[in-house]
Every structure is written in C-alpha cells, then in structure tokens.
N, C-alpha and C positions, 0 to 999 in steps of 0.2 A: 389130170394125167400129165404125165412129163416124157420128152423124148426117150425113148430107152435105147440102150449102149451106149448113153455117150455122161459124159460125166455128170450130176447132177448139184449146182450151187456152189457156194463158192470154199475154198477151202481157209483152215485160221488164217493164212500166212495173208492171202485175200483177203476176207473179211476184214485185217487189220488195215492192210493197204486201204481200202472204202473209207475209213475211216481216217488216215491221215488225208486223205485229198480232200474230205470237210473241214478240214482245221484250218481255218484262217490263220494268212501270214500273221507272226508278231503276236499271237497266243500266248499265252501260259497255259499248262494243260499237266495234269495230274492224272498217272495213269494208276489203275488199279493192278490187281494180282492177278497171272494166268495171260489168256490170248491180248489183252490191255498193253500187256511187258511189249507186246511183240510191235506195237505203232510205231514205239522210236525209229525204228529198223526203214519206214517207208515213209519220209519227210520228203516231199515232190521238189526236186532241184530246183534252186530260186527263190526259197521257201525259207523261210526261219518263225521254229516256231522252241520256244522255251520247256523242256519238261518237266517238272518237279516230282521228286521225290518226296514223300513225308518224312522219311528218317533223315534228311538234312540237305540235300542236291539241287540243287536249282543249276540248270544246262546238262540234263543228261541227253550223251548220245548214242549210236546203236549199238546193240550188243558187239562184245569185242570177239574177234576171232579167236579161235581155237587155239590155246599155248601163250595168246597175249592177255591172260587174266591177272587184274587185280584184284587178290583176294580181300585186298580192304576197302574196295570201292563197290559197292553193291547198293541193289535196291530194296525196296519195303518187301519185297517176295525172295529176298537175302540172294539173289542173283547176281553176277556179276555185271556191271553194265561202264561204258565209258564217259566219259565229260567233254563235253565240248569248249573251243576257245573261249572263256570268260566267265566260264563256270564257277560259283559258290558254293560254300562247305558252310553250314549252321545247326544249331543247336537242335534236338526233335522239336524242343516247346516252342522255338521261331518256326520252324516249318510250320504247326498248326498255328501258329500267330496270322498268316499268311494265308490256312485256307478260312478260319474263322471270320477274317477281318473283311474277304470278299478280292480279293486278290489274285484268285484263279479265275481264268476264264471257262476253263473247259474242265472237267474231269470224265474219262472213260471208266465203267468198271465191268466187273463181272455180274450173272446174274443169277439165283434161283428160279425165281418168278419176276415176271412184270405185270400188273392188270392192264387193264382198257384205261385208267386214271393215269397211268404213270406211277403206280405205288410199285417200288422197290424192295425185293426181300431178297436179302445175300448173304446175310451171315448164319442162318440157322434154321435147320428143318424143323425144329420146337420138339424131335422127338427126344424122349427120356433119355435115350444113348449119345446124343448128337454133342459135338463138339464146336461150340459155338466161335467164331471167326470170325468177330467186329472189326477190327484195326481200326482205322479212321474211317469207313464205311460212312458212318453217322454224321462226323464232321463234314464230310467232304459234301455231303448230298446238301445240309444245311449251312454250309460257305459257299459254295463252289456256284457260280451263275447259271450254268447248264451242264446237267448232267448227261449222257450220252452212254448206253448199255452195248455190250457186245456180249455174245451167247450162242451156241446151239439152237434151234430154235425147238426142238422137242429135248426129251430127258434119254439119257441112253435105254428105258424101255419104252420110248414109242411116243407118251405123254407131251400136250400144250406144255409152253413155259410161260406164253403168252395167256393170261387168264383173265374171267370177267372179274374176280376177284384174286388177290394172293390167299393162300392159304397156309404162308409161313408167317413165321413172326417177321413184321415190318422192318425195313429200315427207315424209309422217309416216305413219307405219301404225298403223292402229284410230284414228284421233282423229275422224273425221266420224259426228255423231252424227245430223245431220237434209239431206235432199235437197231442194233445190226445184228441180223443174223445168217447162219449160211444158206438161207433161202432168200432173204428179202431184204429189206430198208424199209423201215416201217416209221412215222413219225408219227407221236402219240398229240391229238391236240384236244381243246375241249368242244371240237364237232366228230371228237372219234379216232380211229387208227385210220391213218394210210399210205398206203404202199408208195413208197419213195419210188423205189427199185427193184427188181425181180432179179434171182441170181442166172447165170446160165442154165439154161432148159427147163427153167423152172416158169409152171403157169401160176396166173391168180387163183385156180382154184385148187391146185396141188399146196400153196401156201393156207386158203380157207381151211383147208380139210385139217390141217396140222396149228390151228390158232382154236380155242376158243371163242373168243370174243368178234365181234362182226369186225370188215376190212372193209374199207374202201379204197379204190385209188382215185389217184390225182389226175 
C-alpha cells in the first residue's frame, strides 16, 4: 500500500537528480538517450563532473535555454545541449576509442528490461515489427566500468521491468550495477537486488508487488 492523495515516487526530472548526486566528483560519465539527457541539468554545486557524448563532446553542459540554441551543437539523441569551460570536439571513432579503451567511469542509460543478474535489454523488443535502436548501447556496457540504468519501473501497461529473467534480445549481461526508478533505488549485487532508496510514499511492498524478481533491503 502507499499513502493516497499525495504524490506517489519520484518524477524524471527527480529521478535524474538521484542520480547526479551518486556521481562522484571528477567522473567521466556518458549519458544515454531519453530521461539519461536530463542528469547534466543536476551537477550538485561544488561538483565537476565530465559528460561525454559519443558523437564527439567531451564537457557537456545543461541543456540550453529556450531561444539560446545551437543548432550545431547537439547530443547522440540529436538534442540540443551546451559545453562547458574546456570542453572538446572529436572525431565519432575517438569518441568510442574512449568508451572501448575503459576511459568512462560511469555511463547511465535507458532500459527495456533488467533481470535479477543485471542483464540489460534496450535496443529491441525482438518483435517481427520492432525497430531496432543499438547506437553505442553495446559499446558502452562493454567499455564503460559501471553501468548505472534509469527507467520507469513498470511498462506503460502495468508490467515488471524488473525481471527474473529479460525476455528481449540482450545487450550485455551482468553489467548493470545500480537501478533508478520512479519508485526506488535498487542496487543489483550478486547476493541479489536491494533497495537503496524508496521514492516518496512509497513502501517495500508496493515496490515487491511491481518487480518480479525477490528485493531485499539494506
């Protein structure tokens, strides 16, 4: 059960916030497509942390206001975004030089599924019609030193996203180390899932009832 009338978990703009204030100072951090865009935006003052782009940006900073866009300065989700003091401009194939070689610390991304392992599925529901949407997905999971998912935590009809297994086609398996979603903080380990965090008004068992796979907290 959860309070009623009063808001329930947290919303993107939140959820992304959770997630810059885990970002250690002095990071590199490679954000994915969707609520990922939105971290730069909530860098906790005193803070510096690097964002990269894979189309070429190393110092991206938060989205630019309304009327101050550069339409040639965008991100991998072809967004408009801005650069911060000391920012670099590089080639795509240096960009993945950089996630291959192990040179990001962090990358956030989006998620279809996650299991109880940390196996990842984000580019493709495997059905007949589905329009698959790798980008660097695959790279990043296998350069990048921790992976860190943000998501919905059911499907917009109701459904886990959290599963004992995926049941989409994979992107990396075991590489998702931490869950944010707009009920919880979940950290995936291999004694199991558990609840970092609960969102506003939300309980442990209103999170159970909406996960699959068993939770434990800390």
């Amino acid at each position: 059960m959860v309070t009623t009338g009063k808001k329930i978990g947290w919303n993107r703009a939140e959820m992304a916030q959770k997630v810059a204030l885990d970002i250690p100072n002095g990071s590199y951090v490679n954000l994915g497509i969707g609520i990922p865009e939105m971290i730069a935006d909530f860098v906790p003052k005193g803070r510096e942390v690097i964002y990269q782009t894979e189309n070429g940006l190393l110092g991206m900073g938060k989205a630019p206001n309304q009327g101050d866009e550069d339409k040639e300065l965008i991100n991998a989700g072809k967004k408009c975004v801005t650069a911060i003091p000391g920012a670099s401009y590089f080639h795509h194939a240096d960009s993945f030089a950089m996630i291959r070689g192990g040179h990001i610390d962090i990358c956030v991304l989006g998620a279809m599924q996650v299991s109880k392992n940390g196996d990842l599925a984000n580019w493709s529901t495997g059905a007949k019609d589905a329009i698959p949407a790798v980008g660097g997905a695959m790279d990043l999971v296998a350069g990048v030193k921790k992976i860190f998912v943000i998501t919905q935590h059911v499907t917009k009809h109701g459904a886990p996203k959290i599963l004992k297994k995926c049941t989409f086609p994979i992107t990396g398996k075991q590489v998702v180390k931490r869950i944010y979603t707009d009920l919880a903080i979940i950290d995936v380990t291999k004694n199991g899932l558990f609840v970092k965090e609960l969102g506003p008004n939300v309980t442990l068992d209103y999170v159970k009832e909406r996960t699959e796979p068993k939770l434990k907290q800390y």
